[in-house]
Every structure is written in C-alpha cells, then in structure tokens.
C-alpha positions in Angstrom: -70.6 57.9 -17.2 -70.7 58.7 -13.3 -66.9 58.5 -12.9 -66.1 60.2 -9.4 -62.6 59.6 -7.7 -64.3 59.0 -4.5 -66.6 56.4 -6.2 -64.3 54.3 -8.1 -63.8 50.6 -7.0 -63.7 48.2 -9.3 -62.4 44.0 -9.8 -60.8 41.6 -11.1 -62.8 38.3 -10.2 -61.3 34.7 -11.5 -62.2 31.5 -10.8 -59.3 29.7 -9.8 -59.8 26.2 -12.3 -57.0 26.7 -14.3 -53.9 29.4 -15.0 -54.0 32.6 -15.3 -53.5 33.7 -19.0 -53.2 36.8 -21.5 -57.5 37.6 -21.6 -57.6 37.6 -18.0 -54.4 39.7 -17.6 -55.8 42.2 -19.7 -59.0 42.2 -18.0 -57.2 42.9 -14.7 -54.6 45.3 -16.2 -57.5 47.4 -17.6 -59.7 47.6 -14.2 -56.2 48.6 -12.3 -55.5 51.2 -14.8 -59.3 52.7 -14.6 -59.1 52.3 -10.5 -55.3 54.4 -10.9 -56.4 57.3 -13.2 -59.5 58.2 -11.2 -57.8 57.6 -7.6 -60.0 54.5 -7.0 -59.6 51.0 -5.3 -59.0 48.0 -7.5 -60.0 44.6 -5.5 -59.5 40.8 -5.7 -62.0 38.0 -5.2 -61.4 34.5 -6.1 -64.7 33.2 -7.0 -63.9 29.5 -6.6 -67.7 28.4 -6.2 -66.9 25.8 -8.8 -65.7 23.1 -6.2 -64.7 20.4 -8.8 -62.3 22.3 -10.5 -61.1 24.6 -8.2 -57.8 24.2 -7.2 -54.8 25.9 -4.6 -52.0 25.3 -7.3 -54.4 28.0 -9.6 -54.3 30.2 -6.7 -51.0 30.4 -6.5 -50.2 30.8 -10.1 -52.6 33.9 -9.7 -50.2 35.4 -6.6 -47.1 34.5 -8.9 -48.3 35.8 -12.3 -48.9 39.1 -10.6 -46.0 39.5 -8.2 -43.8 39.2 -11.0 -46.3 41.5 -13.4 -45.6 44.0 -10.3 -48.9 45.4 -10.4 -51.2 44.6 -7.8 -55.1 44.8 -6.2 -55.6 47.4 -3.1 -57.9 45.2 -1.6 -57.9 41.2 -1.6 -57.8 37.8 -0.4 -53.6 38.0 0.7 -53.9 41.6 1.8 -57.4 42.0 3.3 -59.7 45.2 3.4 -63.1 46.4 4.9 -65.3 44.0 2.5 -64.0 40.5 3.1 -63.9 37.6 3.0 -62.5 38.0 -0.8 -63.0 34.1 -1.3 -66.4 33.4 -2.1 -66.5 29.8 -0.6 -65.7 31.6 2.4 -69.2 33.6 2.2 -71.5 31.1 1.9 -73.8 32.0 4.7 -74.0 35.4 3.2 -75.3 33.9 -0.1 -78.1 31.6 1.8 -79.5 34.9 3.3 -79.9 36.7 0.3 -81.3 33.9 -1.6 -84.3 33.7 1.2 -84.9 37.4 1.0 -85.4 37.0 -2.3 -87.8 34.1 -1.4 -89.8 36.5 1.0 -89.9 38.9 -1.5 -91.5 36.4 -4.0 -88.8 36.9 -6.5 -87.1 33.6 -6.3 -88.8 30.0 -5.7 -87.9 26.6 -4.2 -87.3 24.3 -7.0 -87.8 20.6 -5.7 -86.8 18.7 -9.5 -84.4 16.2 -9.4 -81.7 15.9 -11.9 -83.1 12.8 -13.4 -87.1 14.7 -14.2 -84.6 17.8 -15.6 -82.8 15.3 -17.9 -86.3 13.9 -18.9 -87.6 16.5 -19.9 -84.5 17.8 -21.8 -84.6 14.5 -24.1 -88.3 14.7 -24.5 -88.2 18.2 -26.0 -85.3 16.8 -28.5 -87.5 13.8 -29.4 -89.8 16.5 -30.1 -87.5 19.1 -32.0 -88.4 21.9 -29.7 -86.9 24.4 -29.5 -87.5 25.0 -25.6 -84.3 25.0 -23.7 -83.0 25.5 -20.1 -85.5 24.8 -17.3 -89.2 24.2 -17.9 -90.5 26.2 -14.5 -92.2 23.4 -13.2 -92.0 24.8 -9.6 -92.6 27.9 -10.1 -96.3 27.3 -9.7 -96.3 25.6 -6.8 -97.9 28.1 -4.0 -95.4 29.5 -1.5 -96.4 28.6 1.9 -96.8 25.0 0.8 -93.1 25.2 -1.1 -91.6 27.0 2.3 -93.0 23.3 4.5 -91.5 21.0 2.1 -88.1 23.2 2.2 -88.7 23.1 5.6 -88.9 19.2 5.8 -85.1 18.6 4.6 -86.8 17.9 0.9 -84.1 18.5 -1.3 -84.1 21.7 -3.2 -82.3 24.5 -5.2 -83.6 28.0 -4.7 -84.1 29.4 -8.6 -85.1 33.6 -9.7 -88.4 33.9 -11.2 -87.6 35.9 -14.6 -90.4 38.3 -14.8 -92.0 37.3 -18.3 -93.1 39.2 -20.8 -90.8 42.0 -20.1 -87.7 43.4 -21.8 -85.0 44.6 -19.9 -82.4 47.6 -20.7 -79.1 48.7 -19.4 -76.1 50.8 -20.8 -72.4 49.6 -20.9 -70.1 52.6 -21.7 -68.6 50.8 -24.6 -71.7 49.3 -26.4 -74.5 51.4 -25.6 -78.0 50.9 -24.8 -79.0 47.6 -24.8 -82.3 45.9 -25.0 -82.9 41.9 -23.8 -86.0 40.0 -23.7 -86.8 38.2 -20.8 -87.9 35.2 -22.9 -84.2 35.0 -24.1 -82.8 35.0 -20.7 -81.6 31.7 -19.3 -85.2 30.3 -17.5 -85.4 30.9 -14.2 -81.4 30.1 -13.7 -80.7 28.5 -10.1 -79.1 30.9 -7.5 -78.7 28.3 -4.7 -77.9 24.5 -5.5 -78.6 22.2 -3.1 -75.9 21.4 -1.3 -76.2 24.9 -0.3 -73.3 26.4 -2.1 -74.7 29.6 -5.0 -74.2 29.5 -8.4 -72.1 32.2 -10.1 -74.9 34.1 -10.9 -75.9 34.7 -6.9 -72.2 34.7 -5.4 -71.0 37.8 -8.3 -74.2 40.1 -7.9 -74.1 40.0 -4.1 -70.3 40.5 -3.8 -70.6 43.2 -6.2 -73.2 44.9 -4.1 -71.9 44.3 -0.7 -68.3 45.0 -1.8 -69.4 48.6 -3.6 -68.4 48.0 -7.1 -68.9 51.0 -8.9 -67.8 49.9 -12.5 -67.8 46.0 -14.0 -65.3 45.3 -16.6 -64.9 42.4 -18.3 -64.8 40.3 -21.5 -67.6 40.6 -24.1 -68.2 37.0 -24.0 -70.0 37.9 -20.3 -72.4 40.0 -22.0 -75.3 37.8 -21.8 -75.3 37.3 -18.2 -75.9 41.0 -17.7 -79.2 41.0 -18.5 -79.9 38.2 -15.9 -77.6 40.0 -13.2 -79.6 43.4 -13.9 -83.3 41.2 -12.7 -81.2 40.5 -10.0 -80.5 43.6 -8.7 -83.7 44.7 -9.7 -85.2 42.0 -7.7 -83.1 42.8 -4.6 -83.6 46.6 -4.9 -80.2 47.6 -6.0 -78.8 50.0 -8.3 -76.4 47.8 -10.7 -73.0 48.9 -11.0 -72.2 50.4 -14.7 -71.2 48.2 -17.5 -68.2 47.6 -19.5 -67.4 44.9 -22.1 -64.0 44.8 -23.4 -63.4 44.1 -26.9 -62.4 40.5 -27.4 -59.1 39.5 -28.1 -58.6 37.5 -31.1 -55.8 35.5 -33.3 -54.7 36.7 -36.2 -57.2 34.4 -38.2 -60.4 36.2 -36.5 -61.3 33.1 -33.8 -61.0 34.0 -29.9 -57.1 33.6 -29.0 -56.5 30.2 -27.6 -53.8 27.9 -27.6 -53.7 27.3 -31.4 -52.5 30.5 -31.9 -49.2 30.4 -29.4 -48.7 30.9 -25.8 -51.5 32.1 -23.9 -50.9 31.4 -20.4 -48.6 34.0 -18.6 -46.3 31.2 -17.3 -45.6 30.1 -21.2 -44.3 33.5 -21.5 -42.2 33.9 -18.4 -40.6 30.5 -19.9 -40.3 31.7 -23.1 -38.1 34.9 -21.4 -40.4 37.6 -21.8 -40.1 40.7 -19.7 -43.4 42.0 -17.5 -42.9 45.4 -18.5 -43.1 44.2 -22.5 -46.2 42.1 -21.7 -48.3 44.9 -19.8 -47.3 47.6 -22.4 -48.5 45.4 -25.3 -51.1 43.8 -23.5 -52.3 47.2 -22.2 -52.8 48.6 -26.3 -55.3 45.5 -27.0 -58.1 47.5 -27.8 -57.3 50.7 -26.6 -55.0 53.7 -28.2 -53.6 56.3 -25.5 -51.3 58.6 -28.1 -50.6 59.1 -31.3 -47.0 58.2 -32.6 -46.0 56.4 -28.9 -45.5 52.8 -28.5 -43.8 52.4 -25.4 -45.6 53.5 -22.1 -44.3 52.8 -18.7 -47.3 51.5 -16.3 -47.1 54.7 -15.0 -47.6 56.7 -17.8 -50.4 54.1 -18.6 -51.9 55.0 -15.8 -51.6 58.6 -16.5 -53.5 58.4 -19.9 -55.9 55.4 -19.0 -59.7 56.5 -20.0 -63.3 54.4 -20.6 -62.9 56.8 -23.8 -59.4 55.6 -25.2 -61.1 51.8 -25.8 -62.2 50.4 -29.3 -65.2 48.6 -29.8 -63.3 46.4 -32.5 -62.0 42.9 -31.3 -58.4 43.5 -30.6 -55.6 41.3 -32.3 -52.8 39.6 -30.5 -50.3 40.2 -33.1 -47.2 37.9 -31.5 -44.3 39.5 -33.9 -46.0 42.9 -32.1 -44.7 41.3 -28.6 -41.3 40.0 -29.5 -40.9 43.7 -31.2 -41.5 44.9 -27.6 -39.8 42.4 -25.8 -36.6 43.4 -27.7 -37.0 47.0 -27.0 -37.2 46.4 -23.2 -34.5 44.0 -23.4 -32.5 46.9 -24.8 -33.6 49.1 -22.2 -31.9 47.3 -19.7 -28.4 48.3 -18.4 -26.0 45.2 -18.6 -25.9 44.7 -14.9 -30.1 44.1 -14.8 -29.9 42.2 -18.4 -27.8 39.6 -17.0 -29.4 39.4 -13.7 -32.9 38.9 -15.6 -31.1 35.7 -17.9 -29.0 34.5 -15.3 -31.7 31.7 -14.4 -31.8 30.5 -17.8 -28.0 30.3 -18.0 -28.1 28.4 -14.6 -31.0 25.8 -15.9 -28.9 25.8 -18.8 -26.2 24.5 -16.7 -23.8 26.7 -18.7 -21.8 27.8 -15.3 -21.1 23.9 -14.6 -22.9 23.5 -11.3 -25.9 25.6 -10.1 -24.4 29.0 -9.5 -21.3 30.6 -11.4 -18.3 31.1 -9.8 -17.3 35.5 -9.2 -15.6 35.1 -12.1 -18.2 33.4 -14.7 -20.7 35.8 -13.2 -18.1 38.8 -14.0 -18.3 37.3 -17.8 -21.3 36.5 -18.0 -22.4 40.4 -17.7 -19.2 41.5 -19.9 -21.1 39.0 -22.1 -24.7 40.9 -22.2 -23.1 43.8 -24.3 -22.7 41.7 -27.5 -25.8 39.9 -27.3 -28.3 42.4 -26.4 -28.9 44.0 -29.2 -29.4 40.3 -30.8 -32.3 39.3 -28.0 -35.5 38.6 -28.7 -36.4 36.7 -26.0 -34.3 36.2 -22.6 -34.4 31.9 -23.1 -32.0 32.6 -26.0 -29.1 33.5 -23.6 -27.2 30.0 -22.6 -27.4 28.7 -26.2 -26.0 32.6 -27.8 -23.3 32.4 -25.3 -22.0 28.6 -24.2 -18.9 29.2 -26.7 -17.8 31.7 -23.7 -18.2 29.2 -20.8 -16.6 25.9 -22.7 -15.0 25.1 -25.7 -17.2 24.6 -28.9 -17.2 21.8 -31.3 -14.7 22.4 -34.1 -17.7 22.3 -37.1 -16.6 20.9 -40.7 -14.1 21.9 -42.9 -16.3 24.2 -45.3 -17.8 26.3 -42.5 -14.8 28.0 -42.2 -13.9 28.5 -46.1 -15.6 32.0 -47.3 -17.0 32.1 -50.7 -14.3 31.8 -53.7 -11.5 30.1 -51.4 -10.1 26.9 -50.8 -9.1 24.3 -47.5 -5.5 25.8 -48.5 -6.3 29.2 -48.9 -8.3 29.3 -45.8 -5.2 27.7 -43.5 -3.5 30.7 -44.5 -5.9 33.3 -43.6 -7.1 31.5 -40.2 -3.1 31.3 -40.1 -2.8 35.5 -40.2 -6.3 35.5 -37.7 -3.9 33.5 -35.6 -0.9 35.8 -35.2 -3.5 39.2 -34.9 -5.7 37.4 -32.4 -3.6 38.3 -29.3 -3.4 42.2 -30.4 -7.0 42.2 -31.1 -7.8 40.6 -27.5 -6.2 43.6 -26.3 -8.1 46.4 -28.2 -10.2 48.1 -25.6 -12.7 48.7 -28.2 -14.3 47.7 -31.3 -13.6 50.9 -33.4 -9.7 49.8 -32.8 -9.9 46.4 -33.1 -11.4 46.8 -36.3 -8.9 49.4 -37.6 -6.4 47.4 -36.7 -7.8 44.5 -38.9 -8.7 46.5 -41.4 -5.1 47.9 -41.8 -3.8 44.3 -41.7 -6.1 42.9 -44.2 -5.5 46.1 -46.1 -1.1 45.5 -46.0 -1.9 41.7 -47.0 -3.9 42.6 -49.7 -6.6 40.0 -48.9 -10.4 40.9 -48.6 -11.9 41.9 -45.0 -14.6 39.2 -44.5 -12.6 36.4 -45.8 -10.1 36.5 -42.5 -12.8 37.8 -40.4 -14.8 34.8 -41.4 -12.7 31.3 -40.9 -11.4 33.3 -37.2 -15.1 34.1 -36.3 -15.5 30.2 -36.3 -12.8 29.3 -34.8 -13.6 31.3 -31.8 -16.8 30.7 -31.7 -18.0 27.4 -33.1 -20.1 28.8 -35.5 -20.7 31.7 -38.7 -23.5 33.5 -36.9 -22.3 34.8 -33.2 -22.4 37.4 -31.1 -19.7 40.2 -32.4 -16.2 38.4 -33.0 -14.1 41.5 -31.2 -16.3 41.3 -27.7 -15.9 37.5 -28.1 -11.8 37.8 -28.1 -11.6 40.6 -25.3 -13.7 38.3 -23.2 -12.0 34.4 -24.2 -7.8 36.8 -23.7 -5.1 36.3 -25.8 -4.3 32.9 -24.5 -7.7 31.0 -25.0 -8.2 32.8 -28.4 -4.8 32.2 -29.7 -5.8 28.3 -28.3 -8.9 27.7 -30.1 -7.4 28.8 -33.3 -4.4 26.8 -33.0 -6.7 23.7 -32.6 -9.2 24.3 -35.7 -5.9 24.7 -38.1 -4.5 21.3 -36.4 -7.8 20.2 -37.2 -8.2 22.0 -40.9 -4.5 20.5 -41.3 -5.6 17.3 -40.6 
C-alpha cells in the first residue's frame, strides 16, 4: 500500500443527525493514529447534507466528545486549513459544478421523474413480484441537447450517474483485498444532485475527498457497498480514487452490530457513567487491532508509535464491557489522589454531598484524603458520592443485626461496639494502617475475643454500613471526636 509520510491525509467525516458514539469514535481514533505514525494530516468535515436531521446541538456534542477525548483533527471546520470550507452545506456551489461536468462529459443525465411516477413504478413492480429495484432509467434515454433545454426551462430535475452496464468493476481495500462488483448490482443510476440543488452523499463525499487530497478512506465495513458506486465516480470524473479500508465491525457480545441493547453506546453515556478518556481510547483503540503481545495498556502516544494498516483483524471485533470497566479501574488507579478527586469532584457536587454547590477548603481537603481508600474500590468515577457520603454527614444508624457478627448476640455485641468505643480515639490517631491495626490486633488479642467480631459492629457504626471503604482511613479522616460520637449513638441506639 502506497503509504508515504508526505502523502498521508486522511478523515473522519460524520453527519451531524445524532451523537457521537463508540463506532464512530473508533473510526476517528483509527484514521488519527494512521495520520500520526506516518507524519500525515488527519481532517474534519461535517457532512450535514441531510438537512432534516441535521442539527447544531450534534455539532457540538462532536466538539465536546473530542475536547474531552483530547485527541484532535489538524485540519477542520473550528480550526480551518487550505481545503475549506469543512461543512459540506457550505460547498454547494462546488457540488453543482461538478455534477454538470459530468453532464458535459455524458456521464451523468438530467432526470425529470417526479416522486409520484418513481412511487408508481415501485408498487407496480411489487404487484408484479419483480425483482427490479431502485430507479427504472427512464431518463436516461432521453437525448442530451433536448434534456439540457428542458433543464434549462426551470423544469424540475435531479442530475443522476449513468452506471456503465454490463461492466464489473474492481478495487483493492488493504484489509479485504481485491474486490470484484457488477455494475448491475450497483444502486441504478443513484442521484448526485436533488432538486432543490443540494447533492446527495454519494456526490458531496467523492468530490471533497478529491478536492481535499485524501489519500487513504477508512471506515466501517457496513460502507462497503458504496465503494463500488464511488469508484464509477471517480472513474467518471477522471480521478485516481483514494485507497480503501474497511474496518472490522464492532459487534455485541451476542454477534449483532453493537447498539443500544447491548449497553452504552454513545460517548456522553460513558462520560456519565464516570469513565475516563484515556480508558475509552485504549480499549476502544484494541477493537480489531493487536499492537504487542503481553501489553494491555498503551498511552495514545505509544498507540501512535505502534499504529500500522498491518496490526488490524479482518474478524468483527467485540465490545466486551467487563473489558472496559477492567480498564477503567486500571486508569482510575493510575491517578495520583490530587487528579482522582479533581476527576469525581463533579459527581460529588451533583451529588450535592458538599451541601451547596462547591465544598468548603476543608471538605475539599477531605474529600482528596478520601480518594486513598476508595480508589482501589472504583470501577467507575459516578460511584464516588454514594462510597463516601458517610464522610460528609452522618449515616443512618441500620438495624440491630447489621452490627451482630456471626455466632453473637444484641448483648454480646454492646460489649464489643463498647471496647471499639474506648480504642476508637487511639486508632483515629494512628498515622497509618499497619499501626492501627497492630494496635487492634493486640487489643483484641489481650481481650481474648476474635478480630472481625470488634472490627465488625465498629465498621458500622462509623460508617452506616458492613461494606465501606477501609474502617482505619474512615476514623483518621471523621477524628477522635466524631468517631467516638457515632459510636456512642449506635450503642444508645443498640441499648434501646
């Protein structure tokens, strides 16, 4: 594959009818990382020739998804470069004059059928059975000159490619090979200019390729059978096509095309959900491709680095969610406690676990002691406010038998949340856990009762609950005197 540095530019082009989600991240992720290992230009159009769906608010969401995914395109609609305009409705003229070459050159045809005659003819051929489909090239016999006056006129028209019949045609894509279409299987003489004067997909992507230099088209398999129709195009205008590659699909875990049955799909349900960027690229960047042997985390720099048209799998590629939360966690944990709590401090504040919007200096100063004993517990950043509320306000005092440990009674229990009480204030001083636990150990040791059974009933007294964060942390952070508070109410409350 002709793969020099100086020739590389390739695109990510979305239509902007709805968010942006995992398929088309991976699409983009994969052209940056080809454009960044050979030195080449990665680029930007919005192809937003669909005017009844297009809309600003998916535009956005495109600039957002990727400001916070933190890579970016070289060229593009918000930056500029030598090829714009990047928006396609902003390029209409350009589209008009390239559908009339193609006129002059006798490769296209003025179409003058109305919707309704299309429609006819469509329910005719079901009445028959037929199995005819798409356009019956009623127009395309109608002699030129004669077509070019009524065009001429104002009579309404679309401009449509005459397929050469009869023909096959045959282009390469890296990942799949040679391959061989038949003309006859190729959408009948598609339209290229509707008449209202804006192009159809088909027109706008082949033009802006060419103009714009695109040396290399990746994209989804499921645009495979446009290719064909896009290679008569260039063909038709004289152009050499760029080269070809179709991604492997990405798939659920039952074999159909990811969607949202499976789970989240669009990248703001994972930003909700309190998934990192860095954990989303590096998964999303190993769906169907494989860079090393034995390595699971890659920076996008070392992504970069190792990014080749070799490296990807002509299998469909699985999104395997567990897979993602395993990486989430493992970038969670990468994080020093300063960035952790930074990353989960707007959760905590939509939470409202501070009490008003922002946390005072000193919840703030807890609320990163804090990320130390849950980190290691995180799957997801969302899980924050409800992991640590017990630290920000008093929690419910649960029923009497959370607190008794296996074998023990209401009595027995008073007496051991009774010792937890008179330790508390020595264990809210350890400076770590190594001595705070000693020092329980020792105690429960000289009292001759078991470990877990005081550790248990004081675990939910100072935190509300049998599963928490680690119990030592939790006392350091609450001090001797709200520790040795909380306690004293769940045995008035026991006592009771």
């Amino acid at each position: 594959m002709n793969t020099h540095i100086q020739d590389v530019r390739v695109r990510y082009a979305p239509s902007p009818t709805g968010l942006q989600h995992v398929g088309g991240i991976r699409t983009a992720l994969f052209n940056y990382l080809f454009a960044r290992s050979k030195g080449g230009k990665f680029i930007l159009r919005l192809e937003d020739t669909d005017r009844t769906r297009t809309d600003d608010s998916y535009v956005q969401n495109l600039y957002d998804t990727f400001d916070w995914l933190k890579f970016k395109w070289d060229e593009g609609p918000d930056c500029g470069g030598a090829f714009g305009s990047y928006v396609q409705s902003e390029r209409s003229e350009l589209y008009k004059k390239y559908a009339q070459e193609l006129i002059e050159k006798e490769k296209a045809y003025y179409c003058f059928c109305s919707a309704q005659r299309i429609d006819e003819v469509r329910q005719q051929r079901e009445a028959a059975h037929s199995s005819e489909s798409g356009y019956d090239r009623f127009c395309r016999s109608i002699e030129p000159q004669e077509a070019a006056k009524k065009a001429a006129a104002g009579e309404l028209c679309t401009i449509r490619l005459k397929i050469p019949l009869g023909e096959n045609t045959v282009f390469y894509d890296h990942l799949l090979g040679e391959i061989e279409w038949k003309n006859d299987d190729v959408n009948p003489d598609p339209v290229l200019l509707k008449s209202d004067g804006f192009p159809t997909y088909h027109l706008a992507n082949v033009v802006d390729d060419h103009l714009m230099e695109i040396s290399h088209i990746m994209r989804a398999q499921e645009w495979l059978p446009s290719v064909p129709l896009h290679v008569i195009m260039y063909r038709a205008f004289g152009w050499t096509p760029p080269e070809f590659c179709h991604l492997p699909m990405v798939m659920g875990q039952d074999g159909k095309k990811l969607s949202k049955r499976h789970g989240a799909t669009s990248i703001d349900e994972f930003r909700k959900q309190g998934y990192l960027p860095e954990a989303l690229i590096n998964y999303v960047a190993l769906l169907g491709a494989s860079y090393e042997e034995g390595k699971d985390i890659y920076t996008l720099e070392e992504l970069t680095q190792r990014f080749s048209l070799e490296k990807l799998n002509k299998a469909p590629a699985v999104f395997d969610y567990k897979k993602l939360e395993w990486y989430n966690g493992q970038y969670i944990r990468m994080k020093t406690d300063e960035e952790l709590a930074s990353l989960c401090l707007p959760y905590a504040i939509n939470a409202g676990l501070f009490g008003s919007e922002e946390p005072t200096a000193q919840q703030r100063d807890v609320f990163v002691a804090i990320m130390a004993l849950v980190k290691e517990r995180l799957t997801f950043l969302n899980e924050v406010p409800e992991k640590v509320a017990y630290l920000f306000r008093e929690p419910e005092i649960p029923a009497a038998e959370e607190f008794i440990p296996k074998k023990c009674d209401l009595t027995k229990t008073i007496e051991l949340l009774q010792i937890g009480k008179e330790l508390a204030g020595s264990l809210a001083q350890t400076p770590d856990d190594e001595q705070a636990e000693n020092f329980i150990k020792a105690e429960a040791q000289k009292r001759e009762i078991k470990l877990g059974d005081l550790m248990m009933p004081l675990r939910v007294a100072i935190t509300g609950s049998r599963v928490s964060p680690p119990l030592f942390g939790s006392l350091r952070i609450l001090g001797a005197e709200r520790s040795t508070d909380r306690i004293e109410n769940a045995l008035k409350n026991l006592r009771g």
